[in-house]
C-alpha positions as CSV (number, residue, x, y, z in Angstrom):
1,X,10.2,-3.0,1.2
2,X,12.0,-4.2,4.2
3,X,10.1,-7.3,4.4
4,X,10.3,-8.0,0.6
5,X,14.3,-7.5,1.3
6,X,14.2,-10.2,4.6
7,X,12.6,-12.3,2.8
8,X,14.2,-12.6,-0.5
9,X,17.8,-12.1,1.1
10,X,18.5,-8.9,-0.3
11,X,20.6,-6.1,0.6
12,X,19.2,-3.9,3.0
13,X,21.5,-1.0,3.0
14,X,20.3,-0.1,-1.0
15,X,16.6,-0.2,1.1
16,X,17.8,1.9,3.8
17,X,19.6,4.4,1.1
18,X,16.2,4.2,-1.2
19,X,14.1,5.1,2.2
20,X,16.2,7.5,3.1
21,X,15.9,9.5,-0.4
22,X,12.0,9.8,-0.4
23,X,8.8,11.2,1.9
24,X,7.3,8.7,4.3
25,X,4.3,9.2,5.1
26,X,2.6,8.8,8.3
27,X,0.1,6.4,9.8
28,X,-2.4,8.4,11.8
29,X,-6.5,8.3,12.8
30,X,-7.3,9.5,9.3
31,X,-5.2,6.6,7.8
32,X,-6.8,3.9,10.4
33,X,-10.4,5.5,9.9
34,X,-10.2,4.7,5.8
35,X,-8.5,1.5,6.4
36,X,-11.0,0.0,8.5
37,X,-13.7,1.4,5.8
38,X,-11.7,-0.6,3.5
39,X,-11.6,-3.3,4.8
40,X,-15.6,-3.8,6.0
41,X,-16.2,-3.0,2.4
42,X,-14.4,-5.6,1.0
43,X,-15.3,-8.1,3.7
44,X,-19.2,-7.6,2.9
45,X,-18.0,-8.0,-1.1
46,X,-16.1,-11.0,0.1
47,X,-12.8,-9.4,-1.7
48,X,-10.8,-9.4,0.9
49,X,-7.0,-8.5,-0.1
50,X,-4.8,-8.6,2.8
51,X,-4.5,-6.0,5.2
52,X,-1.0,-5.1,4.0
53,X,-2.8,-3.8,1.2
54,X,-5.3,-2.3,2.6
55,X,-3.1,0.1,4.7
56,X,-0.7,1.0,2.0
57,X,-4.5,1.9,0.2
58,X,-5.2,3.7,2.8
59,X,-2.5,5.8,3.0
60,X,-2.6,6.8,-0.6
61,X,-6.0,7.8,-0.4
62,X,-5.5,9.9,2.7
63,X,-2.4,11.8,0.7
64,X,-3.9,11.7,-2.7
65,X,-0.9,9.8,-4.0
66,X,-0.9,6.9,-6.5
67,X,0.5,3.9,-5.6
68,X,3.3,2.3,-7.8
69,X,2.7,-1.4,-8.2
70,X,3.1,-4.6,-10.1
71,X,-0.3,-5.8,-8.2
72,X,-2.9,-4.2,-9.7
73,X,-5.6,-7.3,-9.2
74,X,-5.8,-6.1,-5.6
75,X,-5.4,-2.7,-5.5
76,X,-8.1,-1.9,-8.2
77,X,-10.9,-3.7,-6.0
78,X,-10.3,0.1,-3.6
79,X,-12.6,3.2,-4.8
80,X,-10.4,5.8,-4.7
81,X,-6.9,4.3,-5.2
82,X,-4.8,5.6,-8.0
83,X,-3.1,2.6,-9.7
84,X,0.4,2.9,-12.1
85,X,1.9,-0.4,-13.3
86,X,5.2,0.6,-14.0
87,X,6.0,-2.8,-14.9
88,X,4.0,-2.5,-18.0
């Protein structure tokens, strides 16, 4: 989120307010094990996504949460992730 703010120029204290009202949740051995499954998989598939992705996939596994996103192409190429499209 922070980098989509940099980038577009938007205001980072409505980020820092919207971070500050939910859960983050950690990056830890589990997390870095299923990533780097993840990621071999789609290498040998030649599907490769970005690793941004593929951390944020990751993480949702690890915590059996769904991810929220408007980039469903990439995220439904990972068994296991739970996809919602709220933009549709």
């Amino acid at each position: 989120m922070y980098y989509a703010a940099y980038k577009y120029n938007r205001d980072i204290e409505k980020i820092d307010e919207f971070m500050q009202s939910i859960e983050i949740l950690p990056f830890t051995l589990t997390e870095a094990k299923k990533a780097a499954e993840i990621e071999a998989k789609l290498e040998s598939e030649g599907e490769m996504i970005g690793l941004k992705d593929v951390l944020i996939s990751s993480i949702a596994i690890s915590n059996s949460c769904n991810i929220v996103t408007g980039n469903v192409k990439h995220f439904s190429k990972i068994l296991g992730v739970k996809v919602e499209n709220w933009r549709e």
